[in-house]
N, C-alpha and C positions, 0 to 999 in steps of 0.2 A: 323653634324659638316661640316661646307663648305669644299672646296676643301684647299689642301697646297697652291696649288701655288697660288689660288685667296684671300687666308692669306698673303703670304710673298708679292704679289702685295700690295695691302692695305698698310701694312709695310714703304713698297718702298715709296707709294704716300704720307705716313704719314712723312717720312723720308723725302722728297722733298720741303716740307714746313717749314724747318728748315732752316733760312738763316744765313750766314756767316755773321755778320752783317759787317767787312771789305771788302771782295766782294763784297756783294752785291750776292751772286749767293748760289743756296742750296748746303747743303752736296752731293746728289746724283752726278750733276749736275758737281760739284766740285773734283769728283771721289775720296771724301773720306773715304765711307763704304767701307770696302773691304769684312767682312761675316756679313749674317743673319740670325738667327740659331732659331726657336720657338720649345719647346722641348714639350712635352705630359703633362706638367701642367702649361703651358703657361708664362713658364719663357724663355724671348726672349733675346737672346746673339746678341750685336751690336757692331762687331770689326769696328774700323775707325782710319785713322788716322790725322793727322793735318798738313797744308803745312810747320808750322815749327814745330821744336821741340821746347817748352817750350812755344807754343801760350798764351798770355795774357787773352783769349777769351776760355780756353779750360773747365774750369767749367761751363761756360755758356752755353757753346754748349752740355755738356753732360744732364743739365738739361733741353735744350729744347728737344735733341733728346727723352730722357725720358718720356715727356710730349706729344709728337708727336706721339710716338709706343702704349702710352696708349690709344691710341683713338681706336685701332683696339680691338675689342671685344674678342677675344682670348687669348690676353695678360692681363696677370696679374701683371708679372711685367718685368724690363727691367736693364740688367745688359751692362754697355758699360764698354769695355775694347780699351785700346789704342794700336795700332801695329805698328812698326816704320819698319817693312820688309814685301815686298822690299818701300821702301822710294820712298814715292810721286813726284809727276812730273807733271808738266805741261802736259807729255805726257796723263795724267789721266784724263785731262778736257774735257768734252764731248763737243760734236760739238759747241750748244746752248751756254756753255760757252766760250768756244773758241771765237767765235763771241762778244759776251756781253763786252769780256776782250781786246779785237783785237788784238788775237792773230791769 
């Protein structure tokens, strides 16, 4: 069995090719995972949350996120739950975004 952390990378990089399709920018990216959790029979927990409450876009993003983590061969399947604490921010956008959004 590979290592954890070069699973939960994978995860990350599978995570990162999810785009917001209103940004324009991924979830990572976007500092909206907040956990990722792959347990010993490879059911993977994806906390995230969404820059608003009540996003128009948030079924969509949960089915790509889903789509995404299944690519990683460990994972069997992919449960995402939504967390609203502590509540998103700008302060959460990584550098890359930051830049993209000019901020």
């Amino acid at each position: 069995m590979r290592n954890a952390q070069v699973i939960r990378n994978d995860i990350v990089n599978q995570l990162s090719t999810v785009i917001d399709p209103e940004l324009g920018i991924d979830l990572v990216n976007l500092g909206l995972i907040y956990t990722i959790d792959l347990d010993d029979h490879g059911i993977c927990l994806i906390e995230m949350t969404l820059t608003t409450i009540g996003c128009p876009i948030a079924d969509y993003l949960v089915q790509r996120v889903k789509v995404a983590v299944k690519q990683v061969d460990e994972v069997r399947n992919v449960d995402v739950q939504f967390v609203w604490e502590p509540a998103w921010s700008p302060d959460r956008l990584s550098r890359a975004a930051k830049l993209a959004l000019g901020i």
